[in-house]
C-alpha positions as CSV (number, residue, x, y, z in Angstrom):
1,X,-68.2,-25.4,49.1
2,X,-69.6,-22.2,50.4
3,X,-65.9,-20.7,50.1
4,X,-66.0,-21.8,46.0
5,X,-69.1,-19.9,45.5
6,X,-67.8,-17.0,47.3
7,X,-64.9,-16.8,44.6
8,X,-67.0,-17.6,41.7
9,X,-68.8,-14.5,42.7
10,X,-65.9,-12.2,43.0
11,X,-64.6,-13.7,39.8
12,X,-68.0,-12.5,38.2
13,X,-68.1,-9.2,39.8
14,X,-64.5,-8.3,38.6
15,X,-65.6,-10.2,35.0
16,X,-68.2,-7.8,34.8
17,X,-66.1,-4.8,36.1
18,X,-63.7,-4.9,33.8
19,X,-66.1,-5.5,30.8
20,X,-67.9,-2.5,31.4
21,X,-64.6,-0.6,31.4
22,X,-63.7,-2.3,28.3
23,X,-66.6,-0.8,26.3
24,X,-66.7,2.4,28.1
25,X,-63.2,2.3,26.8
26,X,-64.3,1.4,23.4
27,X,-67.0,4.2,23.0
28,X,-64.9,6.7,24.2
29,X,-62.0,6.2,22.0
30,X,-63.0,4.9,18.4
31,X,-65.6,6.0,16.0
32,X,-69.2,4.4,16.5
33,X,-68.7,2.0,13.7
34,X,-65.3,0.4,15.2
35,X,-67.2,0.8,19.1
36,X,-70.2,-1.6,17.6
37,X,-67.3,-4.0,17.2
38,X,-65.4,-3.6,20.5
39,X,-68.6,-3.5,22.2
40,X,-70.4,-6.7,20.8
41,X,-66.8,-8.7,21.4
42,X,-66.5,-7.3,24.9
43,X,-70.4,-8.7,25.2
44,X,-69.7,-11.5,23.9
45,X,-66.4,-12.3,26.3
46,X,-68.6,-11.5,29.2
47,X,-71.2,-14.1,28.5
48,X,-68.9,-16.7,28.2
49,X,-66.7,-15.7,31.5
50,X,-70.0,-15.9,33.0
51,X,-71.1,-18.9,31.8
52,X,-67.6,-20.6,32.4
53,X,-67.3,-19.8,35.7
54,X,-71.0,-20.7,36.1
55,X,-71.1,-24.1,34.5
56,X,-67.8,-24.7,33.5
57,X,-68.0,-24.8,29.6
58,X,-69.1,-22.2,26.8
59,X,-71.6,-23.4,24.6
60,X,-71.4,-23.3,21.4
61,X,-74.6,-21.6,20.2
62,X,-72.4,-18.5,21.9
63,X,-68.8,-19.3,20.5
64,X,-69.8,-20.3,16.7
65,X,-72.4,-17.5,15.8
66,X,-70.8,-14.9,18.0
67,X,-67.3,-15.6,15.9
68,X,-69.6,-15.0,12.7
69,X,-71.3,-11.9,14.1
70,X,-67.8,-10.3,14.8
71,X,-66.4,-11.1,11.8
72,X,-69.2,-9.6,9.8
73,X,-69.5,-6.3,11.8
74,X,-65.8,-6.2,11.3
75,X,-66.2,-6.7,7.2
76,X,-69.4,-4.3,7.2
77,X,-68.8,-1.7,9.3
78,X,-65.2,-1.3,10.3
79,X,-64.4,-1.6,6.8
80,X,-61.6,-4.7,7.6
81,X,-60.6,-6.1,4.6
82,X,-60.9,-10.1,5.1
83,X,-57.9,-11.3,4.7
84,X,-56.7,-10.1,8.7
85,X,-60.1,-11.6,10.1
86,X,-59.7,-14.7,8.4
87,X,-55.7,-15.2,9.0
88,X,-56.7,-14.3,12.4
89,X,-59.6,-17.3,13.1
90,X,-57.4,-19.4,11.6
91,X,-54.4,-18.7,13.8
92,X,-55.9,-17.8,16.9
93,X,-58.4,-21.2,16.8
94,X,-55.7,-23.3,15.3
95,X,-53.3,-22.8,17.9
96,X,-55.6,-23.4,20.1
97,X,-56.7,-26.3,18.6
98,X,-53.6,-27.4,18.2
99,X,-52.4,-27.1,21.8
100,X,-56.0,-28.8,23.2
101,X,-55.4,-32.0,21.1
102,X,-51.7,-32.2,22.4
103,X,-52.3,-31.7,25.9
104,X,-55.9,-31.8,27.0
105,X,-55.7,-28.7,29.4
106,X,-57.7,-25.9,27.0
107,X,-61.5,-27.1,26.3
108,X,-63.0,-26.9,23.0
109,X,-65.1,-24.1,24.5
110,X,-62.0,-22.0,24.4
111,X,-61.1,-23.4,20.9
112,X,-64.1,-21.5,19.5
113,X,-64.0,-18.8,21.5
114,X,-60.6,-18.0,19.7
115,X,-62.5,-17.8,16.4
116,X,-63.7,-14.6,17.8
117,X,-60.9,-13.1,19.2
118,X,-59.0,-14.2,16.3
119,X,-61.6,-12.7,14.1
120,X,-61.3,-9.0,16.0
121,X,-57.9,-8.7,16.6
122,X,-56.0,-10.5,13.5
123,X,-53.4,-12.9,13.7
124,X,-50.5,-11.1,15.3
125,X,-52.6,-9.4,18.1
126,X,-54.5,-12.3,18.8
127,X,-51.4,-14.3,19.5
128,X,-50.6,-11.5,22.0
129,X,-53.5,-11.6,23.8
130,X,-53.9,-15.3,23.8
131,X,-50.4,-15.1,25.0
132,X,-52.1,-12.8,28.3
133,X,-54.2,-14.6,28.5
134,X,-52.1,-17.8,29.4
135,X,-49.8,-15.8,31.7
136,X,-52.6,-14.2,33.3
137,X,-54.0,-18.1,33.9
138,X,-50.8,-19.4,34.8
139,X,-50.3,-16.8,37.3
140,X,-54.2,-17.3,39.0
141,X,-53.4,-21.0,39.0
142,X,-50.5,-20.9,40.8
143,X,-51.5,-18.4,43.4
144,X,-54.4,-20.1,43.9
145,X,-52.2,-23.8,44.3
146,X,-50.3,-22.3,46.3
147,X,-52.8,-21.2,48.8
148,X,-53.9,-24.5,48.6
149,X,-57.3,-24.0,46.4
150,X,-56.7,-25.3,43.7
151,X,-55.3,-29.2,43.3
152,X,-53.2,-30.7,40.2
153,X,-56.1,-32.0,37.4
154,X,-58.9,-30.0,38.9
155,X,-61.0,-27.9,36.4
156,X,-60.4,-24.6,35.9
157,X,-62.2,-21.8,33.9
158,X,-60.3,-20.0,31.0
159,X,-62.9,-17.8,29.8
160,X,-62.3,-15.6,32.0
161,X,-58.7,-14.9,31.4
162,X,-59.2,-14.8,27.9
163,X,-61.1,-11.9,29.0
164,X,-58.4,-10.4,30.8
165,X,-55.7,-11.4,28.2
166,X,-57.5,-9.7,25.1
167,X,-58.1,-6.7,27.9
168,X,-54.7,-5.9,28.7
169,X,-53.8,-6.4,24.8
170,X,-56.6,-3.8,24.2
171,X,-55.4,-1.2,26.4
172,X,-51.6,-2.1,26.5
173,X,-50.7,-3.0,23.2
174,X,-51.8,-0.1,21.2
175,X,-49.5,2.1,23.6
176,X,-46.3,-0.1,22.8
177,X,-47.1,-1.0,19.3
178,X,-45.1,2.5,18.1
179,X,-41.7,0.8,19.7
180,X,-41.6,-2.2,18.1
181,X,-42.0,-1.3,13.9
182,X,-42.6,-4.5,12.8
183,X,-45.6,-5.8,14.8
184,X,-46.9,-2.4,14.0
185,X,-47.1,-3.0,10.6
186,X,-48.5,-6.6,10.9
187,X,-50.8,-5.2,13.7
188,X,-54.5,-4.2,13.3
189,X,-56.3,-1.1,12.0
190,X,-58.5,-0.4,14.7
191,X,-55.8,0.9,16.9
192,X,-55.9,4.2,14.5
């Protein structure tokens, strides 16, 4: 027990390491508009990493508004048009979706969470870091099973590497968008 609460701290500590990064990132690099944005969703992730690895659920009165929050700043003051946002919610949360009815393994929590990550990065991007998110989870999990902490069926917080996943798609993807043409095109505005 005391051994689990030793990790949930760390998990927190590097949750909230990497979030302040995140938005130093995000003020240093876009216009103050655009770092609003990146700065509420990096929030926002936090919270629920926190909360997930706290309790092991995200509530919805942070998932739901949070999603509409972002998607507002994003129409208001990044000057989005909404046709990425909403392509994104609906891709991002629908796969999602999809995937927690079929199997089980992602909570509803994460479902809605999606909405906002959706919402910020668009369709395309939010795939990727969805996508990082996953590996980044499936990589954790089986480091941790194979050290023996962590048993087939057992919980297991996701907020957290949804955190990571969108983190690495923030600072990575922007940097290897110019190689590949086409998901440059279909990717986001921000990145400018």
């Amino acid at each position: 027990m005391l051994d689990a609460i030793r990790w949930r701290y760390l998990a927190i500590a590097g949750a909230s390491g990497a979030t302040a990064e995140l938005m130093s990132w995000s003020l240093g690099t876009h216009t103050w508009s655009q770092s609003l944005l990146w700065c509420t969703f990096w929030l926002l992730l936090w919270v629920a990493a926190v909360w997930d690895l706290c309790c092991m659920r995200i509530p919805n009165w942070l998932t739901l508004p949070g999603a509409l929050v972002l998607f507002v700043l994003g129409l208001t003051l990044a000057r989005q048009g909404p046709v990425r946002p909403l392509l994104g919610l609906a891709v991002c949360a629908g796969g999602l979706s999809l995937l927690a009815w079929l199997t089980g393994g992602v909570g509803w929590g994460d479902v809605k969470l999606a909405l906002s990550i959706g919402a910020v990065f668009g369709p395309v991007l939010g795939m990727v870091a969805l996508t990082l998110a996953f590996s980044t989870a499936a990589l954790c999990g089986g480091l941790l099973w194979g050290l023996g902490r962590l048993r087939a069926g057992q919980p297991f917080p996701f907020a957290p590497f949804l955190l990571a996943g969108c983190g690495l798609c923030f600072r990575l993807v922007p940097h290897l968008l110019p190689l590949y043409i086409p998901l440059a095109s279909l990717g986001g505005t921000l990145w400018a």
